[in-house]
C-alpha positions in Angstrom: 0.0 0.0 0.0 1.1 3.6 -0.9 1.8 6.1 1.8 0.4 9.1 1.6 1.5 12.4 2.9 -1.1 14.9 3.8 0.1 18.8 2.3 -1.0 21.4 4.8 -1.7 25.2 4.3 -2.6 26.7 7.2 -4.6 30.3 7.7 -5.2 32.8 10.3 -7.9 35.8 10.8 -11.4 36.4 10.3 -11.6 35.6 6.9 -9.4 32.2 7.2 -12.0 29.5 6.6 -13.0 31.3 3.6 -9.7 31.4 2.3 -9.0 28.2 2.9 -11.9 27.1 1.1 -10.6 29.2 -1.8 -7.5 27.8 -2.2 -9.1 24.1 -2.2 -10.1 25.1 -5.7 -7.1 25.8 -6.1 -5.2 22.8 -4.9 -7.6 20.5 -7.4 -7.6 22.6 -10.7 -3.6 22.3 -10.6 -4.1 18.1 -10.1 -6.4 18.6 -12.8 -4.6 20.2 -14.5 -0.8 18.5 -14.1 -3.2 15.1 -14.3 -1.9 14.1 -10.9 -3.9 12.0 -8.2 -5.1 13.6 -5.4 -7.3 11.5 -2.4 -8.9 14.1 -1.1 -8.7 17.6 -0.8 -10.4 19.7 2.2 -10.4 22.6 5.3 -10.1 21.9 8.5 -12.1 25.1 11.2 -9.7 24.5 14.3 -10.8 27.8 15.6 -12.9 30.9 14.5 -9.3 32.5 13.6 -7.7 29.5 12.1 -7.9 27.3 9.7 -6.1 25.2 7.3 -6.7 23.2 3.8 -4.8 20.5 2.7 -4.4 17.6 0.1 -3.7 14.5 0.5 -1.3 12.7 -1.7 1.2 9.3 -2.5 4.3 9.9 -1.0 5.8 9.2 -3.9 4.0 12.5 -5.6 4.8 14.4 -2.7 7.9 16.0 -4.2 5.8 17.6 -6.9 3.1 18.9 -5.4 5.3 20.2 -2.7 7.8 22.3 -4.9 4.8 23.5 -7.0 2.5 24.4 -4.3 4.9 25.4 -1.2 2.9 23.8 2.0 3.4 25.1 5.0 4.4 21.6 6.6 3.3 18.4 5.9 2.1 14.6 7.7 2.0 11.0 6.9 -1.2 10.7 6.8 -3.4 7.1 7.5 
């Protein structure tokens, strides 16, 4: 089985959940658009000032999503 690494931006302010949600769209037209599999993208609300969006990924794509898209940090995901 493949591991997969979960790419995490992460947001702060009023506004972050809506940003977050923004950049989503973001995060799948470039898969789409590179053709590259993606098993989920999504937001996270940790707080009313913070959130974060991420896509998850084979660790073996990792490397180009990462120098294309510059995460903030990333985790092996289950």
């Amino acid at each position: 089985m493949n591991e997969k690494i979960k790419l995490i931006w992460d947001f702060r302010g009023h506004e972050a959940l809506e940003i977050a949600k923004h950049h989503c769209v973001h995060l799948k037209e470039f898969s789409e658009k590179e053709k590259l599999t993606f098993y989920e993208i999504a937001t996270n609300q940790i707080s009313e000032m913070y959130s974060i969006a991420f896509i998850t990924v084979n660790k073996s794509d990792m490397i180009t999503f990462r120098d294309a898209l510059q995460p903030h940090r990333g985790e092996v995901s289950s």
